[in-house]
C-alpha positions as CSV (number, residue, x, y, z in Angstrom):
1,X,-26.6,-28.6,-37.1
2,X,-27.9,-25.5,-39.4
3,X,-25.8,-22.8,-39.8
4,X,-27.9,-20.5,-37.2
5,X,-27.4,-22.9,-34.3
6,X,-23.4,-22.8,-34.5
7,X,-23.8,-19.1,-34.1
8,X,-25.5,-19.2,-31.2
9,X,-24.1,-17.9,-27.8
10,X,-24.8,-19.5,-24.4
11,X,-24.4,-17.7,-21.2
12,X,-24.5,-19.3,-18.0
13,X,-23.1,-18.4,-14.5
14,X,-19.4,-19.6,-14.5
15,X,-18.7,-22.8,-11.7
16,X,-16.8,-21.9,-9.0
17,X,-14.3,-24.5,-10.7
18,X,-14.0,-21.9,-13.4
19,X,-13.8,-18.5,-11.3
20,X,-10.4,-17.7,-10.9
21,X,-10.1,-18.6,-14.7
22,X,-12.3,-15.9,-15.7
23,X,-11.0,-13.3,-13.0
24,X,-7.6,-14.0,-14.7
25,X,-9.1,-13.6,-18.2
26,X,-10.4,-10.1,-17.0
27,X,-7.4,-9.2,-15.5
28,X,-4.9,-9.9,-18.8
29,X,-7.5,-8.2,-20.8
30,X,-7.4,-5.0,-18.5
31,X,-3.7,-4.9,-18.9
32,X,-3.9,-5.2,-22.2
33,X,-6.3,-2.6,-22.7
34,X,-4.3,-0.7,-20.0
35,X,-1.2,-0.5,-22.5
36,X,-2.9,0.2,-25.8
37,X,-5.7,2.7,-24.3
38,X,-5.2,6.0,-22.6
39,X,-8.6,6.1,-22.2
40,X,-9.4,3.0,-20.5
41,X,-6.4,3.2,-18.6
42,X,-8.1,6.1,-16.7
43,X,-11.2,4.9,-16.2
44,X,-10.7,1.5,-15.4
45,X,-8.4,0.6,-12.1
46,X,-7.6,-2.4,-10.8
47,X,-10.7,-1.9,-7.9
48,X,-13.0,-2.6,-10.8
49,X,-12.2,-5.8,-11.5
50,X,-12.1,-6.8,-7.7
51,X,-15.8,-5.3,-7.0
């Protein structure tokens, strides 16, 4: 493996095994932001994450 290849990102659509996984992964990461961002606190709600 050259050093480009282990650089590389993949995307793919998530399974709906791994779903909830990533909803929770967005959700810690709003409430993080949430607490050390006044900015993203007001623009980003909870309703954004759902939609």
């Amino acid at each position: 493996m050259d050093a480009d290849s282990k650089n590389m990102l993949a995307i793919r659509r998530v399974s709906e095994d791994e779903r909830e996984l990533v909803r929770l992964f967005l959700q810690e990461l709003a409430n993080h932001q949430r607490k050390v961002s006044d900015a993203y606190a007001t623009r980003y709600t909870e309703l954004a994450l759902m939609g």
